[in-house]
C-alpha positions as CSV (number, residue, x, y, z in Angstrom):
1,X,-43.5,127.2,154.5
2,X,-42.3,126.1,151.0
3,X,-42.7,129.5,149.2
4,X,-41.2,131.9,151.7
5,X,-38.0,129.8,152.3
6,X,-37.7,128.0,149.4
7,X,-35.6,125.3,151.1
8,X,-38.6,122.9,150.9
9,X,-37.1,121.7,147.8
10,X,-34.3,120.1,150.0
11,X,-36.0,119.7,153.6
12,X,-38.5,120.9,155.7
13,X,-37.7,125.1,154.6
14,X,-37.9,125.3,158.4
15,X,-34.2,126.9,159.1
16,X,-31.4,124.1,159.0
17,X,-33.1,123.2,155.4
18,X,-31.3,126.3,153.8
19,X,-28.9,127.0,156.4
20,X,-27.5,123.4,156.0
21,X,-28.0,123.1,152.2
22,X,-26.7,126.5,151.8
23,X,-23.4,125.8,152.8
24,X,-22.6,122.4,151.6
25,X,-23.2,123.4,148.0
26,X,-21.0,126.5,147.1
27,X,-18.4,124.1,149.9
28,X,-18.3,121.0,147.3
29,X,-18.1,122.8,144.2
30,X,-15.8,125.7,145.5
31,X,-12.8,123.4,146.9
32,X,-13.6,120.7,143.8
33,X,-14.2,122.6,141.1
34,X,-12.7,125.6,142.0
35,X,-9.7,124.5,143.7
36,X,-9.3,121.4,141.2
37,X,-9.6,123.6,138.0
38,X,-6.5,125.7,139.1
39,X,-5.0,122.7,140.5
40,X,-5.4,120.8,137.4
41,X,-3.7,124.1,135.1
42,X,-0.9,124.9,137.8
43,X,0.3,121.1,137.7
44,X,-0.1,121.0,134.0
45,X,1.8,124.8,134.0
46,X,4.2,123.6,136.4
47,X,5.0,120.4,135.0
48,X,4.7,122.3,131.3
49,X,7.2,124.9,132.6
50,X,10.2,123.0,133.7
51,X,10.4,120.6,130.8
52,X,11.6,123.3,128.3
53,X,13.3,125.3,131.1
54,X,15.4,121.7,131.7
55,X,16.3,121.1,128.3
56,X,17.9,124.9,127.7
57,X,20.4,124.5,130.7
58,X,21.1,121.2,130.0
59,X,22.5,121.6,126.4
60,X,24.2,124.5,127.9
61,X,26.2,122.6,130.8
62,X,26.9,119.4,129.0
63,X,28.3,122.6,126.6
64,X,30.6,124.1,128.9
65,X,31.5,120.3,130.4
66,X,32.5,119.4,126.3
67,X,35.5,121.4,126.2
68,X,36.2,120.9,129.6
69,X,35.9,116.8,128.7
70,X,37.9,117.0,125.9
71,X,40.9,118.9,127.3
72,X,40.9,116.7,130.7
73,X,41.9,120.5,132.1
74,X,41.0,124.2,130.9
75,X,44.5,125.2,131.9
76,X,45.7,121.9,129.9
77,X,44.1,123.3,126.6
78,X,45.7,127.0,127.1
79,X,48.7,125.3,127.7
């Protein structure tokens, strides 16, 4: 019973020993490791990403709101 199944190491190797050990352990690491790994890179990506992305259009508004600022109008300036 222990040599042919294997699953003695776990239970009884009778049928449920593997079937149920089987699943449970590519399940846990799978959706933890596998899912967390990826999760842990895409938020660090993601949250990586938009930080410089934020900063180039920001300089570049507040750029095109300067002159606007300064001459209360665009049409004022040209005038």
């Amino acid at each position: 019973q222990v040599d042919p199944c294997g699953g003695a190491r776990r239970k009884d190797a009778r049928g449920p020993g593997p079937r149920v050990a089987a699943p449970p352990g590519p399940a846990r690491p799978t959706p933890g490791t596998g899912t967390g790994g990826p999760r842990a890179r895409l938020g660090a990506a993601a949250s990586a990403a938009p930080k410089p992305r934020s900063p180039d259009p920001v300089p570049a508004r507040s750029g095109r709101a300067a002159p606007a600022v300064n001459g209360e109008e665009a049409g004022t300036e040209e005038a």
